[in-house]
C-alpha positions as CSV (number, residue, x, y, z in Angstrom):
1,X,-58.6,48.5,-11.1
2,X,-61.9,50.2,-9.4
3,X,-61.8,49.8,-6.2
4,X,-65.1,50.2,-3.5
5,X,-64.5,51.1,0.6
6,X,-66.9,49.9,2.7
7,X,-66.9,51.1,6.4
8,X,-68.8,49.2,8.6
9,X,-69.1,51.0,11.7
10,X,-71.8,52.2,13.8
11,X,-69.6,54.9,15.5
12,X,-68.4,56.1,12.0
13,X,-72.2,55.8,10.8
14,X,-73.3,58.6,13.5
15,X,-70.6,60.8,13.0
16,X,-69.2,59.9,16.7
17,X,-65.6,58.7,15.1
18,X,-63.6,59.3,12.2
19,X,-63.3,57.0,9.9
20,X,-59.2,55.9,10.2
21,X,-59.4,52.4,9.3
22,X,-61.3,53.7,5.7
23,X,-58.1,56.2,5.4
24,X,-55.8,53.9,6.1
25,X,-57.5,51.5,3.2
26,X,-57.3,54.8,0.7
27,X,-53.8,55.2,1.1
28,X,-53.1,51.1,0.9
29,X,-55.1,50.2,-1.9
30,X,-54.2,53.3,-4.0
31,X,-51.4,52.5,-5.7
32,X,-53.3,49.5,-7.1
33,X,-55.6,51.6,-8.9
34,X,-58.6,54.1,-8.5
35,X,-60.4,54.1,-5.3
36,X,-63.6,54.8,-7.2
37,X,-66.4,55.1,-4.2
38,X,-66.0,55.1,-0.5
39,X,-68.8,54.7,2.2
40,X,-70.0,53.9,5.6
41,X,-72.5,51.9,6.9
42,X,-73.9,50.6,10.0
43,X,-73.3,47.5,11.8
44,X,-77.0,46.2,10.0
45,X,-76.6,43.0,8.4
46,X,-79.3,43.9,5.6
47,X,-77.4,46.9,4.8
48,X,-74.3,46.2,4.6
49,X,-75.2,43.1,2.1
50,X,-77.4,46.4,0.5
51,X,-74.2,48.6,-0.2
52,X,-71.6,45.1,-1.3
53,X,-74.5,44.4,-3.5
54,X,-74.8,48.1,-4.8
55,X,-71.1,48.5,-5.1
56,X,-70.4,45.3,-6.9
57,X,-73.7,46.3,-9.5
58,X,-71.5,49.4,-10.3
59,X,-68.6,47.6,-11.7
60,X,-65.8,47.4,-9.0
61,X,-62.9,45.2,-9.4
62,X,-62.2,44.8,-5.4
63,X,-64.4,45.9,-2.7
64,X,-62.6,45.9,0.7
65,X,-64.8,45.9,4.3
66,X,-63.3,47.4,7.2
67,X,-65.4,46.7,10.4
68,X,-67.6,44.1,12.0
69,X,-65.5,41.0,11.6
70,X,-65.2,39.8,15.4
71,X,-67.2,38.2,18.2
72,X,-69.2,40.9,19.0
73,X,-73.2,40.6,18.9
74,X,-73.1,43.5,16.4
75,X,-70.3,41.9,14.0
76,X,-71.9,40.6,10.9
77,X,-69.8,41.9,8.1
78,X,-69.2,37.9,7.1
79,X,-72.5,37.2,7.2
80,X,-73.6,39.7,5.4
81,X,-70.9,39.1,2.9
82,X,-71.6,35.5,2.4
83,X,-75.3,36.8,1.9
84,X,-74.4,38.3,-1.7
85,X,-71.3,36.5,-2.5
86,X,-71.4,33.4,-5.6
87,X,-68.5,32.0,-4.1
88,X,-66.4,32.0,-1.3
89,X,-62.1,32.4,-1.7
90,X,-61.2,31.5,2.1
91,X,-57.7,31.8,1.5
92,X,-57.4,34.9,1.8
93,X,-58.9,35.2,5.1
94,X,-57.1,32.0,6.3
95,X,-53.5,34.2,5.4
96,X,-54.5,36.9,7.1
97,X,-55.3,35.0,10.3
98,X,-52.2,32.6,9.9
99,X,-50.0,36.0,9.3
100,X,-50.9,38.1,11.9
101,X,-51.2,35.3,14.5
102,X,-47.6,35.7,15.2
103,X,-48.1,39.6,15.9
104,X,-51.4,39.5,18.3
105,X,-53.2,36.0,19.9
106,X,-56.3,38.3,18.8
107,X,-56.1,37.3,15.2
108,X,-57.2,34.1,16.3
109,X,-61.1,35.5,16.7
110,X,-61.2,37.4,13.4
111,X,-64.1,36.2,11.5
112,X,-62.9,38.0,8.0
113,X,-64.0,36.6,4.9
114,X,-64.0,37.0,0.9
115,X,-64.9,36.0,-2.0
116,X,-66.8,36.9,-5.3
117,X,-70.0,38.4,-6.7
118,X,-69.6,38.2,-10.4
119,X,-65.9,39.5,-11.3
120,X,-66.0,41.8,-8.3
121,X,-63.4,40.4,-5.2
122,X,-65.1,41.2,-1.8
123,X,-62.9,41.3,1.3
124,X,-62.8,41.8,5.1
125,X,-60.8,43.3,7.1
126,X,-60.6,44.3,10.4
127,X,-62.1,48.0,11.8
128,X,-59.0,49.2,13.2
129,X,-56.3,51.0,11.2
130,X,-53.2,48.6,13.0
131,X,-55.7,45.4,11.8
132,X,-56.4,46.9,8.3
133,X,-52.7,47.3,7.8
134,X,-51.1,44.3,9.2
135,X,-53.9,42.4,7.6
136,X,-54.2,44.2,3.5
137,X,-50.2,43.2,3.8
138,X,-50.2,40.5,3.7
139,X,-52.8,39.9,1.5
140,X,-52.1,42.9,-1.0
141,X,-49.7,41.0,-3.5
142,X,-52.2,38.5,-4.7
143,X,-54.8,41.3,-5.3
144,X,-54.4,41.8,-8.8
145,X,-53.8,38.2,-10.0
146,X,-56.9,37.3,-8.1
147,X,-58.8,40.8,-10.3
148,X,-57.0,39.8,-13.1
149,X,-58.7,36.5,-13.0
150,X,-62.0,37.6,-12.6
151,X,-61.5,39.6,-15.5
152,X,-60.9,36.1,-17.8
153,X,-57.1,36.9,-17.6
154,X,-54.1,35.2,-16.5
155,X,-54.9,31.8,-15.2
């Protein structure tokens, strides 16, 4: 599997933080298979729909967002997602939410989404290393089937 990180963070974009929550996504999703390309973007809409777009053209299997899903006015990771995807695959974000509910009333105003552009799996996930965690958990087991799929495998 060839997996893409995409940071969304206008701290990590300016060099004022490090980037924990795309570390924490290395070391989670790396067992599953190569973690092929890793970046950071911005909280801009048209860029981060630029780099999902860019990442998916290149062949990955899963790209995973970490960043921008919440109220604030500069979280627009699920819009910008929804802006390249072919179809949406709200289950998983519905999981996540339903999961971690039980661990922080919080989870309750996460925005995440997914879906797919062609046979590449886009997903959200929080911008904090706790969220990213708590969150790729739960939602971790199904990620192959749901590649393995997109790939014209299992059904």
């Amino acid at each position: 599997m060839r997996i893409g990180i995409l940071t969304v963070s206008d701290g990590v974009a300016h060099g004022q933080r490090e980037d924990l929550s795309g570390e924490t996504l290395v070391q989670m999703l790396a067992p599953l298979g190569d973690v092929a390309e890793r970046r950071v973007t911005a909280d801009e809409r048209a860029g981060i729909a630029e780099a999902l777009r860019d990442l998916c053209d290149q062949g990955m299997d899963l790209v995973v967002t970490t960043g921008g899903t919440g109220l604030g006015p500069r979280d627009v990771t699920p819009e910008a997602t929804r802006d390249v995807l072919d179809r949406e695959a709200p289950g998983l974000g519905e999981a996540m939410r339903a999961a971690t509910l039980s661990k922080t009333p919080m989870a309750m105003i996460s925005r995440a989404t997914a879906g797919v552009r062609g046979r590449t799996l886009i997903l959200n996930l929080p911008g904090s290393p706790k969220g990213v965690r708590e969150c790729l958990e739960v939602v971790l087991p199904v990620l192959p089937h749901a590649v393995d799929i997109l790939r014209g495998g299992g059904h």
